[in-house]
Backbone bond lengths (Angstrom), bond angles and torsions (degrees), N, CA, C in turn:
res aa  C-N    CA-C-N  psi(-1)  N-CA   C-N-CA  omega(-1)  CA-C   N-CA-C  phi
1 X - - - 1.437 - - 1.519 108.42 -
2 X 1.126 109.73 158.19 1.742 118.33 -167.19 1.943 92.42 -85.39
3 X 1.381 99.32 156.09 1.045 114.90 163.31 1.707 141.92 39.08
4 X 1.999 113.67 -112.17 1.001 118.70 167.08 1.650 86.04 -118.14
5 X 1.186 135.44 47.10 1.222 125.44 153.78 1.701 142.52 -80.20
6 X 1.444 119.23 137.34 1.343 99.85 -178.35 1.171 136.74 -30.07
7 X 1.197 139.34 124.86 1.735 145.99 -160.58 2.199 89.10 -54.70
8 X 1.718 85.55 -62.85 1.627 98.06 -171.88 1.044 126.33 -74.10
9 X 1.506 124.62 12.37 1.424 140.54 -162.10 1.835 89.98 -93.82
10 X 1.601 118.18 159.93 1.411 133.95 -171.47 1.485 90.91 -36.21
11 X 1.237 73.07 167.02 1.739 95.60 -178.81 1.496 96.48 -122.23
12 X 1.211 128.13 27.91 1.382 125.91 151.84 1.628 129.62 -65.71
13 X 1.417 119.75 -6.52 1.245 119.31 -172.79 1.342 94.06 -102.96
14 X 1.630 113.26 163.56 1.145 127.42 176.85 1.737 99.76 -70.37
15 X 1.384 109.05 178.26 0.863 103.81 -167.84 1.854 107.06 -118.84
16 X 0.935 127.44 118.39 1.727 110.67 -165.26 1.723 118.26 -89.14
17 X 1.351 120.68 80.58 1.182 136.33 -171.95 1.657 104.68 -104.23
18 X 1.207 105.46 163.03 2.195 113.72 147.46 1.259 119.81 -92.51
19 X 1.045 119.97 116.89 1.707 116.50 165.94 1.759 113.54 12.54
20 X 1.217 88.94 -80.64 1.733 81.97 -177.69 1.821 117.65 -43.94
21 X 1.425 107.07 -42.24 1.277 88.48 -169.61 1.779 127.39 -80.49
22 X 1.629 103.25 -9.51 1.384 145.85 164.62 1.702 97.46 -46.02
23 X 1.524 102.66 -83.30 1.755 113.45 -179.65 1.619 94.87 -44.73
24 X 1.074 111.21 -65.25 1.822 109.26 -160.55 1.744 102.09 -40.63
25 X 1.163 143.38 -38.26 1.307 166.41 -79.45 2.036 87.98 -147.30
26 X 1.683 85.32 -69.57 1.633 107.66 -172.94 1.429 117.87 -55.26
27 X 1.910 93.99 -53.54 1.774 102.79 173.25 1.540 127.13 -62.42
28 X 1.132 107.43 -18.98 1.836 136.87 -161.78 2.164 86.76 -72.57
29 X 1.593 86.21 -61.52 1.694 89.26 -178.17 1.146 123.01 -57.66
30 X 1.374 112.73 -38.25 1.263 104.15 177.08 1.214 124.26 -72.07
31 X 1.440 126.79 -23.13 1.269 141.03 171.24 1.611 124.67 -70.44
32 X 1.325 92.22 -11.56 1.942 120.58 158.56 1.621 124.13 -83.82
33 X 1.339 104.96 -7.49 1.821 128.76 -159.15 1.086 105.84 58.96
34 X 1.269 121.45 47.19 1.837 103.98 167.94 2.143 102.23 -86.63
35 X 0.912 92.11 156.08 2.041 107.32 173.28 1.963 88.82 -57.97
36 X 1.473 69.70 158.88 2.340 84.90 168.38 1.275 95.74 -58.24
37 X 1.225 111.57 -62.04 1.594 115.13 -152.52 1.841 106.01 -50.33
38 X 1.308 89.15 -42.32 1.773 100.60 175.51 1.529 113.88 -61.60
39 X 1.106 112.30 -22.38 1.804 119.60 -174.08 1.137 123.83 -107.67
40 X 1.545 102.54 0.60 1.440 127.65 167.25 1.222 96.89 -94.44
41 X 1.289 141.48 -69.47 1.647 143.10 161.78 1.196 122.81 -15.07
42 X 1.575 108.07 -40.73 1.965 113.80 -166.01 1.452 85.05 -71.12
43 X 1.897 100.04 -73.38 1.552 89.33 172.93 1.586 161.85 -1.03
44 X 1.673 107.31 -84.25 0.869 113.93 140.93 2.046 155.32 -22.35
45 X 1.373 95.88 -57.88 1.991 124.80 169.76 1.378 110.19 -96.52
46 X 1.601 115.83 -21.18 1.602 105.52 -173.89 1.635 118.03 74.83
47 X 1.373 117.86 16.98 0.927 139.84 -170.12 1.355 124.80 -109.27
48 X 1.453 138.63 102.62 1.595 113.21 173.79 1.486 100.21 -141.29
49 X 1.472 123.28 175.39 1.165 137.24 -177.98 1.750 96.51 -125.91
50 X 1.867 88.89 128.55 1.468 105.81 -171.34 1.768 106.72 -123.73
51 X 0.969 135.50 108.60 1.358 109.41 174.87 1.163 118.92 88.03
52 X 1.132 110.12 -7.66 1.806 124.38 178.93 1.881 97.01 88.67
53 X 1.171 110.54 14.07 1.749 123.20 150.85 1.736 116.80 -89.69
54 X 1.436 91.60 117.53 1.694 102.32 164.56 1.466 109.68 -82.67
55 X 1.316 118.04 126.14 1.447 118.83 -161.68 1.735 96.98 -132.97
56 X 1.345 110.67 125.33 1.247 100.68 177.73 1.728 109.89 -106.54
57 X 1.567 131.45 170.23 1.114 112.65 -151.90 1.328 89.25 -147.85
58 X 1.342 135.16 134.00 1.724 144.47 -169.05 1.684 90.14 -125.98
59 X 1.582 103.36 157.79 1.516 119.15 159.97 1.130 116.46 -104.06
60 X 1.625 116.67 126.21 1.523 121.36 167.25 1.650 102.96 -36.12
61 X 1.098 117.41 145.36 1.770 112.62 169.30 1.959 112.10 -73.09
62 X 1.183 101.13 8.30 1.505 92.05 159.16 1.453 106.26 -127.96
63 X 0.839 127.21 28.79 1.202 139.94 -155.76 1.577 126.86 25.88
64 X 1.286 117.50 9.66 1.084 140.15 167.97 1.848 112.34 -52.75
65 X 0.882 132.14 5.44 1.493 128.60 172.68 1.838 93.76 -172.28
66 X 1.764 111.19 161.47 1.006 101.81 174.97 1.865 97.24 -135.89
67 X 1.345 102.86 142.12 1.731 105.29 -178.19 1.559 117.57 -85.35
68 X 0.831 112.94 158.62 1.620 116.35 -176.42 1.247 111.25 -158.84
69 X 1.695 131.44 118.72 0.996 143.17 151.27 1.821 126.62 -113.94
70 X 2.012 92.76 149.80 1.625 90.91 -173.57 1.334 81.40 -114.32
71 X 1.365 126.11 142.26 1.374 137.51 148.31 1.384 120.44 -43.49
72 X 1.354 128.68 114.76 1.807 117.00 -179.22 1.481 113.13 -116.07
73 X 1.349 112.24 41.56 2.022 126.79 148.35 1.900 82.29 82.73
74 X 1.909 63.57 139.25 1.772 93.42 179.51 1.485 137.29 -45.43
75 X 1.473 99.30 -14.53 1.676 136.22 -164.02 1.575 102.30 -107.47
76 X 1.376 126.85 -30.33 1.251 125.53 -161.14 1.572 107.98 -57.88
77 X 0.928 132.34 -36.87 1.899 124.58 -177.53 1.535 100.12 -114.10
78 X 1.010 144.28 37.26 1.094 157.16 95.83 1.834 120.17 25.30
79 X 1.415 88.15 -100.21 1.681 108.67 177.60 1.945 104.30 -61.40
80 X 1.253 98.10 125.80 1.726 106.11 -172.50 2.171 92.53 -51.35
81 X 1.046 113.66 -56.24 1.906 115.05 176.36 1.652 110.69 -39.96
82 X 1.400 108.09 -70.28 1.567 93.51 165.57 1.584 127.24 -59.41
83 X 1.256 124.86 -21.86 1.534 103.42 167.95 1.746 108.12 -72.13
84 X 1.111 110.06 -29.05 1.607 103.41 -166.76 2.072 104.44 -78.55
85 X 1.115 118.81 -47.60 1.243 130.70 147.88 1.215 106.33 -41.37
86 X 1.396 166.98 40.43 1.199 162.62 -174.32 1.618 112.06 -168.85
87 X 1.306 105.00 -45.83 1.529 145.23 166.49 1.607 84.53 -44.71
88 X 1.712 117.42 -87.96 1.604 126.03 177.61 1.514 97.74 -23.86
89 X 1.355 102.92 -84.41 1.355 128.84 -143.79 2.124 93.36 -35.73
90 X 1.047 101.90 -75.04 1.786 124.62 -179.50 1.547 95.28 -31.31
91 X 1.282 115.74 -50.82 1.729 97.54 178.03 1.438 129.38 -58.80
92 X 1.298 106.28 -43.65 1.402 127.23 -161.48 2.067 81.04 -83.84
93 X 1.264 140.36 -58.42 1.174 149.51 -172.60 1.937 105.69 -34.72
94 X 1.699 89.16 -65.68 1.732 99.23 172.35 1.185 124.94 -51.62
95 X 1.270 102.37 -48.69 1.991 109.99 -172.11 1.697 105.29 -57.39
96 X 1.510 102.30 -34.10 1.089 98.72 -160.63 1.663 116.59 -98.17
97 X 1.130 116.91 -67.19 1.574 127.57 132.74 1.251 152.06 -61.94
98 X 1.160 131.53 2.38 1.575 154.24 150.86 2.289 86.66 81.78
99 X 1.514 106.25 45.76 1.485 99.74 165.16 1.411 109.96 -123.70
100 X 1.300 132.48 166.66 1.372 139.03 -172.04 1.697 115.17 -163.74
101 X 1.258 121.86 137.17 1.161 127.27 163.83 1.413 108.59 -72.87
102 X 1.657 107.74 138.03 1.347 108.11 -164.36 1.480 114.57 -138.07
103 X 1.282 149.01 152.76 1.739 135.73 174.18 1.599 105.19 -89.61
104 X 0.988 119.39 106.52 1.596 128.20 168.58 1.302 100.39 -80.21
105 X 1.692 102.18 178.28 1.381 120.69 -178.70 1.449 87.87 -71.60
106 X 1.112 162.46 -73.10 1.144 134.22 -85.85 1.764 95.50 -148.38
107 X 1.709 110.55 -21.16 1.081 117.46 -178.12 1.158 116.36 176.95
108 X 1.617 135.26 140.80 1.404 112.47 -167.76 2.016 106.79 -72.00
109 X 1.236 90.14 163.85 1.465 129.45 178.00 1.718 134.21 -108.21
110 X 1.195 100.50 144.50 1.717 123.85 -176.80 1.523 89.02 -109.28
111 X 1.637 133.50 117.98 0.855 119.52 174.45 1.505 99.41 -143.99
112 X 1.606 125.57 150.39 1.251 125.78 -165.48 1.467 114.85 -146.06
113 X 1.582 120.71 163.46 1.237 118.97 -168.58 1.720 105.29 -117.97
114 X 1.216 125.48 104.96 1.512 118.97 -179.78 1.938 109.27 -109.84
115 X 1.538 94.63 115.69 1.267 91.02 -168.94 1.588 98.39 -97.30
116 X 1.941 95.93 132.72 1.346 114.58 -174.76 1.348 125.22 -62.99
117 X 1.753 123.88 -45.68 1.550 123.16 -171.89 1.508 118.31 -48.81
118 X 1.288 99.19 136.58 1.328 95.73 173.78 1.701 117.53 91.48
119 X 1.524 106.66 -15.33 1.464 101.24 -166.17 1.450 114.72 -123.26
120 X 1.729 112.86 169.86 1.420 100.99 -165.96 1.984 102.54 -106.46
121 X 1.507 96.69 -166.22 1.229 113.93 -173.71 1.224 106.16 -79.51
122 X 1.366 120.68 -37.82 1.398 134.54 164.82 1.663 119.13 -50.86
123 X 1.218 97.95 -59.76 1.330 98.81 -173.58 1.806 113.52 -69.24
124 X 1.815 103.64 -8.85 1.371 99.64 -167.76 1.805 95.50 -88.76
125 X 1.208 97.40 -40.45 1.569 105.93 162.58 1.851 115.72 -18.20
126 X 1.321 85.26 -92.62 1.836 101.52 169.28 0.969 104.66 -28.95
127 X 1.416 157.39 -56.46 1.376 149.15 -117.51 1.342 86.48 -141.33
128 X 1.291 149.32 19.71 1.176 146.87 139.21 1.446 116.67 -85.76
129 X 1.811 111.90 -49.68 1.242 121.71 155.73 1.933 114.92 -36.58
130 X 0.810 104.29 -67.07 1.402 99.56 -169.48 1.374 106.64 -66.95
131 X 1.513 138.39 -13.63 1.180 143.29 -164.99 1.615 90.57 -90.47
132 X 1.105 117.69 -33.76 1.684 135.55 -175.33 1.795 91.75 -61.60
133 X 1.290 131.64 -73.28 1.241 154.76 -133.27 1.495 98.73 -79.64
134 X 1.536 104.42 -47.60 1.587 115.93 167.14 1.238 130.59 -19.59
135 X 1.435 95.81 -72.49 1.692 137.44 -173.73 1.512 99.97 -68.64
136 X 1.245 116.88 -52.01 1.431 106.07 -177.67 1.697 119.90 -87.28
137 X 1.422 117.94 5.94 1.106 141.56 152.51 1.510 122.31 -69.46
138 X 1.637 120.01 -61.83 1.206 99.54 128.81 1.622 159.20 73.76
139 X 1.578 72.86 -144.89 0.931 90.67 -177.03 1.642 121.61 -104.41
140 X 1.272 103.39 0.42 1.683 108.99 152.54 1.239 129.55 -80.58
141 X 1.769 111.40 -16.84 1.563 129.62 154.73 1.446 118.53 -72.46
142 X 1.440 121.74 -5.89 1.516 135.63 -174.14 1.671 101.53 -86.25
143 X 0.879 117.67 -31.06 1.859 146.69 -160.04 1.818 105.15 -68.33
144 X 1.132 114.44 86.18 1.446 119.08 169.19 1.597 109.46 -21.43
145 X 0.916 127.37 113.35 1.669 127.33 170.24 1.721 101.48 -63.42
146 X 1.874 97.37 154.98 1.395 99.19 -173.92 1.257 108.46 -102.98
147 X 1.456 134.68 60.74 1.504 137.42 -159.62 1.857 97.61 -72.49
C-alpha cells in the first residue's frame, strides 16, 4: 500500500515494498495455494485472499515488520457488548500478539504487526492463515445467538 494510506483501503495501489519484502509477499501466496498470477497480485497491491479473508498488507517504514488488516463488516462494534468484548479482547490480543480491533474508514478492523527479520515465507504464510481464522472467528462470535 502507498504511503500514509489506509492499510484496508483498495488494493488498487501499488504496493511500496523492496524486492525482498515483495518475494516474501509472492512466496507466502503461494504457500496459501494461490496461482502465480495470484502471487504476483498479492505482491504487487499488498493484497491477498486467505481463508476466504481479504487481507490487506502495509510496510513497516523500515521495513522491518509488515501490517495487515481484514475488515470485520460495518456493523461489527455496533452492539455497546461487542465493543466492550472487543475493547478486552484487543488488550489481551496486543500484549500478546501485537493485533487489535480497530475503527477504519470504512469499517472496523483486525489489524496486526508481523515482524519480518529473520523469517520465512512459510512461516509468514501460517501466520496469515491463522490471522485469516481469527477474524472469521470473530466475527461469528460477534453474531447475536438465536435463543
Amino acid at each position: 500500500m502507498s504511503g500514509t494510506s489506509n492499510a484496508c483501503s483498495s488494493t488498487e495501489l501499488e504496493m511500496e515494498a523492496s524486492a525482498p519484502i515483495l518475494a516474501l509477499i509472492h512466496d507466502a501466496a503461494l504457500h496459501l495455494g494461490s496461482t502465480p498470477a495470484l502471487a504476483l497480485e498479492a505482491a504487487r497491491t499488498g493484497g491477498i485472499e486467505v481463508s476466504g479473508q481479504r487481507i490487506a498488507l502495509a510496510c513497516g517504514l523500515d521495513e522491518d515488520a509488515l501490517v495487515a488488516c481484514i475488515e470485520l463488516g460495518e456493523g461489527f462494534l455496533d452492539d455497546p457488548e461487542i465493543r466492550r468484548t472487543a475493547l478486552s479482547a484487543s488488550t489481551h490480543l496486543m500484549l500478546q500478539f501485537g493485533i487489535t480491533v480497530a475503527r477504519g474508514l470504512r469499517a472496523p478492523q483486525l489489524m496486526a504487526r508481523w515482524a519480518v527479520p529473520g523469517r520465512t515465507a512459510d512461516e509468514f504464510a501460517v501466520w496469515l492463515r491463522d490471522f485469516a481464522i481469527l477474524a472469521e472467528a470473530m466475527r461469528a462470535n460477534a453474531k447475536p445467538s438465536a435463543d
